[in-house]
Structure formats: structure tokens, C-alpha cells
C-alpha positions as protocol buffer text, in pm:
chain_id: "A"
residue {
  index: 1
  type: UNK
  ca { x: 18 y: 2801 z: -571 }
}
residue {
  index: 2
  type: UNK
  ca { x: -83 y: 3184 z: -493 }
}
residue {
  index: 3
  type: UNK
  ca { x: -9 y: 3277 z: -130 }
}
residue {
  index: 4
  type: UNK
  ca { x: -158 y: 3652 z: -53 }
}
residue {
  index: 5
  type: UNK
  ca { x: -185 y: 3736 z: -388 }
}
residue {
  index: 6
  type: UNK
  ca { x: 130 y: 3600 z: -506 }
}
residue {
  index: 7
  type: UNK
  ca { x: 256 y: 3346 z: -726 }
}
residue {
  index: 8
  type: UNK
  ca { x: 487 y: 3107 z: -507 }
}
residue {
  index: 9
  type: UNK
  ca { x: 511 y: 2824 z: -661 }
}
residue {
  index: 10
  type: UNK
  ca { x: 365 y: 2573 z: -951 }
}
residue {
  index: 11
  type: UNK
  ca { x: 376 y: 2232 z: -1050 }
}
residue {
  index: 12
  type: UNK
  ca { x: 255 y: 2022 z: -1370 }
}
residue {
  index: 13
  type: UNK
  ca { x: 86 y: 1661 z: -1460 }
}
residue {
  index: 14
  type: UNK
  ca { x: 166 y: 1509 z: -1772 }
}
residue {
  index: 15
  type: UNK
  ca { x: -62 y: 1288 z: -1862 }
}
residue {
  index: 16
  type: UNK
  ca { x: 164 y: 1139 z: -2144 }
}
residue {
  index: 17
  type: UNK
  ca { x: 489 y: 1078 z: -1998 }
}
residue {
  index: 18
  type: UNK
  ca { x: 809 y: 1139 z: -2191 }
}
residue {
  index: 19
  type: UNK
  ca { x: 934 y: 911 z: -1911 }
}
residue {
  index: 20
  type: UNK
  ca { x: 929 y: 567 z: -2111 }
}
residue {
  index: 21
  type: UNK
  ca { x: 858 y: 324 z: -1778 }
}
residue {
  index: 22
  type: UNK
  ca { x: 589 y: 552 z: -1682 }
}
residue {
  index: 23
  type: UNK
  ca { x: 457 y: 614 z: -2084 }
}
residue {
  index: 24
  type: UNK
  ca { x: 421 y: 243 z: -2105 }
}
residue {
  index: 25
  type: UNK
  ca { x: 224 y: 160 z: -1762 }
}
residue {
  index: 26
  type: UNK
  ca { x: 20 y: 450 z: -1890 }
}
residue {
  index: 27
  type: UNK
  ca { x: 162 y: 650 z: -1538 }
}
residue {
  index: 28
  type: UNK
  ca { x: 101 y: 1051 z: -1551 }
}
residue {
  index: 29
  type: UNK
  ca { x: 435 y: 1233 z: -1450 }
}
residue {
  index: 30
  type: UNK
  ca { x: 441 y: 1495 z: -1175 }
}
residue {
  index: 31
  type: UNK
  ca { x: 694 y: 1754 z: -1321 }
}
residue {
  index: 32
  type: UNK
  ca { x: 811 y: 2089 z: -1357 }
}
residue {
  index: 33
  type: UNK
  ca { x: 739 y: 2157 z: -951 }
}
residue {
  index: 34
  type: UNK
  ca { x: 874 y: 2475 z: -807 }
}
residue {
  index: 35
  type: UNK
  ca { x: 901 y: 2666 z: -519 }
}
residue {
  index: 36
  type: UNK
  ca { x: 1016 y: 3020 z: -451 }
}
residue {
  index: 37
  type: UNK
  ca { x: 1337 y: 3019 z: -232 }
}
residue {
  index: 38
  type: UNK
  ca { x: 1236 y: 3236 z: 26 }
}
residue {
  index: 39
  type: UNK
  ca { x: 910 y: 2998 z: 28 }
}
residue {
  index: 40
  type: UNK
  ca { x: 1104 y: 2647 z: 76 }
}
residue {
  index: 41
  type: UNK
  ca { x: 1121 y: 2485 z: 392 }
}
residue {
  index: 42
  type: UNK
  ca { x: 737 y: 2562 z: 437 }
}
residue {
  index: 43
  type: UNK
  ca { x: 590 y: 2184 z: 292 }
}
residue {
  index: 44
  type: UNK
  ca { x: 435 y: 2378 z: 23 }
}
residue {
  index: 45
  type: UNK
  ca { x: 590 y: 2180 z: -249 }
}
residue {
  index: 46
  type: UNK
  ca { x: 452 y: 1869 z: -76 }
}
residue {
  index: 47
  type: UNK
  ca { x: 76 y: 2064 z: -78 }
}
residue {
  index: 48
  type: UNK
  ca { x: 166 y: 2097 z: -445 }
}
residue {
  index: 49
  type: UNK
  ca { x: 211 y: 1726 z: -472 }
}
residue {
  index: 50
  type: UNK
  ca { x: -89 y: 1631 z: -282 }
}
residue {
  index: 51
  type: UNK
  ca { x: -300 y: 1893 z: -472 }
}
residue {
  index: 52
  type: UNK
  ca { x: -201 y: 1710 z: -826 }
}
residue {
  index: 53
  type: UNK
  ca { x: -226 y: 1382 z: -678 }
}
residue {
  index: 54
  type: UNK
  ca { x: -548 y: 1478 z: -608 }
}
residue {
  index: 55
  type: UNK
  ca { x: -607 y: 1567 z: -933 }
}
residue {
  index: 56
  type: UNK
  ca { x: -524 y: 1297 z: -1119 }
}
residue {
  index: 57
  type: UNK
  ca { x: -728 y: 1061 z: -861 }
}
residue {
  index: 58
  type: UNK
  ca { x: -1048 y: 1215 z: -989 }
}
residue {
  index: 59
  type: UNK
  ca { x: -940 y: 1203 z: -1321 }
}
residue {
  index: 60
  type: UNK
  ca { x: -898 y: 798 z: -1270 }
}
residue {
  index: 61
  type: UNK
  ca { x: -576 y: 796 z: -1253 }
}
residue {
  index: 62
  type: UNK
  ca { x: -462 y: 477 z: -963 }
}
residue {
  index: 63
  type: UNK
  ca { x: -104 y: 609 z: -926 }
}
residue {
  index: 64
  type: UNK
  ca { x: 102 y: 909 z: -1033 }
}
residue {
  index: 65
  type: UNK
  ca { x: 481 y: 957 z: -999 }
}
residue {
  index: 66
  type: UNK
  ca { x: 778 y: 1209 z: -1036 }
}
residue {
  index: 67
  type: UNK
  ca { x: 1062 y: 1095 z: -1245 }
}
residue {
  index: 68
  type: UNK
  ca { x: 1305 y: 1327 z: -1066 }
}
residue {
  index: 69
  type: UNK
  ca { x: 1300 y: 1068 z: -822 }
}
residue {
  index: 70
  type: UNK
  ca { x: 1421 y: 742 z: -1108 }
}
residue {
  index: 71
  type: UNK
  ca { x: 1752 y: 951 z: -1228 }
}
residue {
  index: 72
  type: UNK
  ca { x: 2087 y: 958 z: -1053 }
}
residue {
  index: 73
  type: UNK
  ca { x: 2141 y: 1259 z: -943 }
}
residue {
  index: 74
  type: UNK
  ca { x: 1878 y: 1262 z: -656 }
}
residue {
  index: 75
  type: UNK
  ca { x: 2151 y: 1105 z: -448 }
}
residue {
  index: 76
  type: UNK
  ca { x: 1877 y: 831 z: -382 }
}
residue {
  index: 77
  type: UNK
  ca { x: 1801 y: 488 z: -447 }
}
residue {
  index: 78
  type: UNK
  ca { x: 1563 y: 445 z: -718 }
}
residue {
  index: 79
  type: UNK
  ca { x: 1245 y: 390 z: -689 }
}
residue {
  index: 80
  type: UNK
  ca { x: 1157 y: 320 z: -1031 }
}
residue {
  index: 81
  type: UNK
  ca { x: 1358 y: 3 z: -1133 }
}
């Protein structure tokens, strides 16, 4: 994501998950998303998300998913079990 010229954070679709859960329900992995610090807070991570959400959509794709959010340390129940 470019805000006024600069480079503010980025994100990444895998089409081929390393993930096995996802690999094997043929589910593309959202990964690699970053924001700058002094650019958190804003929701543009979540307009990074949408954006490859989007993406995959037209490519076909019925679902997409992070696997940050299937590993323990997110502190969060997971959703992918």
C-alpha cells in the first residue's frame, strides 16, 4: 500500500499454502502483511486484507484465510480446527 508516495505497508497471497489444512482444501494463504508503526491504528492492514480478498475472488478463489490466526500465539481461539 503507497500512501503519498510512500510505501506503508504490503501484504502477500499464496496461492499454494505451506499451511497443510489450507494446502489440502486447496485455500490461498494471506501472509506476510505489514504495516508501518507510525501507520497502525489507521485500518489499513484491514484495506490490505480486503484488497487481496478481493483479489483472489476474481481469481475464483471461494475463500481465503491467514494462518497467523490457526497458531497459538495469537492469544485466540482457533479458527482453523
Amino acid at each position: 500500500m503507497v500512501l503519498e508516495g510512500e510505501s506503508v505497508g504490503r501484504g502477500t497471497l499464496k496461492w499454494h499454502s505451506a499451511y497443510g489444512p489450507f494446502r489440502e482444501a486447496g485455500i490461498p494463504e494471506i501472509n506476510d502483511l505489514w504495516v508501518r508503526r507510525e501507520h497502525r491504528g489507521l485500518g489499513l492492514g484491514r484495506r490490505i486484507i480486503a484488497h487481496i480478498e478481493g483479489l483472489a475472488r476474481a481469481a475464483g478463489a471461494r475463500r481465503s484465510a491467514s494462518a497467523s490466526a490457526c497458531t497459538p500465539t495469537t492469544g485466540r481461539r482457533s479458527a482453523c480446527t
